[in-house]
C-alpha positions in Angstrom: 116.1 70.4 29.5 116.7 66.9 31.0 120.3 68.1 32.9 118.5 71.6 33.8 115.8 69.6 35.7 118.4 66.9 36.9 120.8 69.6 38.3 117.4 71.5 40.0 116.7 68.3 41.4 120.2 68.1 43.1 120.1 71.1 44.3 116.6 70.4 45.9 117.8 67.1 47.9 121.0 68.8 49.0 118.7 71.4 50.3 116.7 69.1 51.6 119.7 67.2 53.5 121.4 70.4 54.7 117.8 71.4 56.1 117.5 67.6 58.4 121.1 67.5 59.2 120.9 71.3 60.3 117.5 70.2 62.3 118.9 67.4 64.2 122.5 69.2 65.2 120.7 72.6 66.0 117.4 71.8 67.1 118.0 68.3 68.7 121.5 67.9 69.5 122.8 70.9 70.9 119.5 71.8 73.2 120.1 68.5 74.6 123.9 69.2 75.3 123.6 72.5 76.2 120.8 71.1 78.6 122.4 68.7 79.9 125.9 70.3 80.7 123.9 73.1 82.8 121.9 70.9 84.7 125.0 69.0 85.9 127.2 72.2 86.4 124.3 74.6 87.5 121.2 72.6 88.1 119.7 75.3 90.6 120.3 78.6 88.3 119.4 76.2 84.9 115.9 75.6 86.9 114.9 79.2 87.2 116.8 79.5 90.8 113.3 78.1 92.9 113.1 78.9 96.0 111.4 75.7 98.4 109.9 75.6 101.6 109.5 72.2 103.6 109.6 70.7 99.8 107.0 73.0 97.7 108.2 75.8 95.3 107.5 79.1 96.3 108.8 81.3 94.0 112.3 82.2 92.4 114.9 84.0 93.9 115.6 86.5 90.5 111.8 87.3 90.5 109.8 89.8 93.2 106.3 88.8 94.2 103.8 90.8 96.5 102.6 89.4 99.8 99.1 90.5 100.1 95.8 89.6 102.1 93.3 90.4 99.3 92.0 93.5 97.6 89.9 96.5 98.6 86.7 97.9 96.8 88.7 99.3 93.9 91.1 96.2 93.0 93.7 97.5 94.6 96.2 94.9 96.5 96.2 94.8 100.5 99.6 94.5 101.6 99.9 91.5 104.2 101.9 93.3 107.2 102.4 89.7 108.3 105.4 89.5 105.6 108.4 92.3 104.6 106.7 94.0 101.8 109.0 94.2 98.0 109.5 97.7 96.6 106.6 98.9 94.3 106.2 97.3 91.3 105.1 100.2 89.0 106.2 99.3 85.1 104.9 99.6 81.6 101.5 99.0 80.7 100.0 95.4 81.9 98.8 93.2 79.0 96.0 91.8 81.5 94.3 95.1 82.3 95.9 97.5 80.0 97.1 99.6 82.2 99.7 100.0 85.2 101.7 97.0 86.3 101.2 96.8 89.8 101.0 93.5 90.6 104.3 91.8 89.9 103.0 90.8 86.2 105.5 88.4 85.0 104.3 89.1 81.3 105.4 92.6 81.2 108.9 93.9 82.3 109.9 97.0 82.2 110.1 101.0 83.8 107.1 103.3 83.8 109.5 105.9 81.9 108.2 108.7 83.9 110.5 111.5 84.4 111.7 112.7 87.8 109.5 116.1 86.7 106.3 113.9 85.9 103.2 115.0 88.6 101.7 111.9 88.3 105.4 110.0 89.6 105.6 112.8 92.2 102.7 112.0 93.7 102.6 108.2 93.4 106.5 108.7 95.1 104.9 111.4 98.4 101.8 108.6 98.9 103.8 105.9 98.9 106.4 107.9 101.2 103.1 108.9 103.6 102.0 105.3 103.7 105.4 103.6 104.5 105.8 106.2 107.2 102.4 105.6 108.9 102.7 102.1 108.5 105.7 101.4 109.8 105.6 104.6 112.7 108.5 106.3 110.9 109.2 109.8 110.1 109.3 110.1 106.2 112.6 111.5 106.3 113.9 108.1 107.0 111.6 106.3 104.3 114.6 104.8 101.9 114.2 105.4 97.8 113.4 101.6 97.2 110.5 101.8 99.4 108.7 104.3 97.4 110.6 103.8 93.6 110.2 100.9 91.2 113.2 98.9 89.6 113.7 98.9 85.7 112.0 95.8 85.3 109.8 96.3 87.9 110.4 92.8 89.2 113.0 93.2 91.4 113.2 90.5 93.9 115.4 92.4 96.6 115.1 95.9 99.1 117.8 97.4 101.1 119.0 96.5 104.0 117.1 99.4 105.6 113.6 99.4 104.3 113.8 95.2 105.7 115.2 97.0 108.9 112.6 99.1 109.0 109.8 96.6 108.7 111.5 94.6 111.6 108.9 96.1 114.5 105.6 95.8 112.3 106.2 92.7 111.1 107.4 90.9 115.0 104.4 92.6 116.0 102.0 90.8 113.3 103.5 88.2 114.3 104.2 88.1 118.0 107.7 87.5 117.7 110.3 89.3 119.4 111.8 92.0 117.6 115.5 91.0 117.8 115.1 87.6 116.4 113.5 89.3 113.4 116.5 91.8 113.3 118.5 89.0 113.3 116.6 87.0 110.8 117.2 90.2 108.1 120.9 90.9 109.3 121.4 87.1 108.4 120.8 88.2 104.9 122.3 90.9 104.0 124.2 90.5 100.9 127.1 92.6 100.0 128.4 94.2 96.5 129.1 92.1 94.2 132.5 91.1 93.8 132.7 93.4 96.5 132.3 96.9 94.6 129.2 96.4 92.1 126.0 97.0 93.5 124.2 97.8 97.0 123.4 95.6 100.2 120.7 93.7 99.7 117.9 91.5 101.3 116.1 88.8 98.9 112.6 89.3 100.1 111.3 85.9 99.2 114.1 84.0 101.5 113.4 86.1 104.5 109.8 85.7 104.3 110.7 81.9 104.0 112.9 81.7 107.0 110.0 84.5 109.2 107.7 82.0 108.1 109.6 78.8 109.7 110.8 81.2 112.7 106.6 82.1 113.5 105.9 78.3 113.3 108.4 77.5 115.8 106.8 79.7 118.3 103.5 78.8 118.0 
């Protein structure tokens, strides 16, 4: 009885040991490593890739965000014409409201899973088309795919090099800028395939709102 409680003992502080020792290399010493070897090597993508203007954050460059002027009666987001608008941002199911995530909801990721057959995508996809078109005084047939169509996650932070091409005219006029500096401004940053094959063009939205943002302030 004595060496059955003696060896149960044992094996209870080796636990015990095994469980601190564990604690302090996994939970202590390697998040401090880790930690510390990306913030020397990487210290802009190991702090969530932030985005600054004239010293504040303003978002992250991985993340999409909408650039709106308020709501209207029915809670639905005014898009700010002042700024290149993000593709829509139409995912699962919003843990806010319980229902569509329209907003850029950083707590739900994710596609709406809607067929291409679905009526209710088919007509979200012709009204979006309708109001790119009339907004920006273009025939529909020229309305690119990411203008109307969410990403998988619904949280994608860049649009094609046409849809920001297309914007160019609205957004100098919002802004009384001439339109070939804001041309320039988007053909600045264009970024190509990755690696030079994977991928499409791309504009981040969030750094050329930053930079038509500085550009409208100089010509105040």
């Amino acid at each position: 009885m004595n060496n059955s409680v003696r060896n149960t003992a044992r094996l209870l502080a080796a636990g015990l040991r095994a469980l601190l020792v564990l604690t302090v290399v996994c939970g202590v010493i390697y998040p401090l490593v880790v930690t510390g070897v990306a913030q020397a090597a990487f210290p802009g993508k190991a702090n969530g890739s932030e985005v600054t203007s004239h010293g504040k954050v303003v978002g992250s460059s991985l993340i999409g965000q909408r650039y709106d002027k308020g709501t209207d009666k029915k809670g639905n987001p005014i898009p700010d014409l002042r700024y290149f608008q993000p593709r829509p941002s139409t995912g699962l199911g919003s843990n806010r409201t319980n229902g569509v995530n329209t907003q850029y909801d950083l707590q739900v990721s994710g596609a709406s899973n809607l067929g291409a057959t679905n009526t209710d995508l088919i007509k979200a996809i012709k009204e979006r088309k309708q109001w790119v078109a009339t907004t920006y005084g273009v025939p529909e047939s020229q309305v690119p795919a990411d203008a109307v169509t969410s990403s998988g996650s619904g949280l994608d932070p860049d649009i094609s090099p046409e849809y920001a091409l297309l914007q160019v005219n609205r957004v100098a006029k919002e802004n009384h800028l001439p339109a070939d500096k804001v041309e320039q401004l988007v053909q600045d940053r264009i970024q190509g395939r990755q690696l030079g094959f994977m991928g499409e063009p791309r504009v981040n939205v969030l750094d050329l709102n930053v930079a038509l943002r500085d550009l409208a302030q100089t010509h105040r």
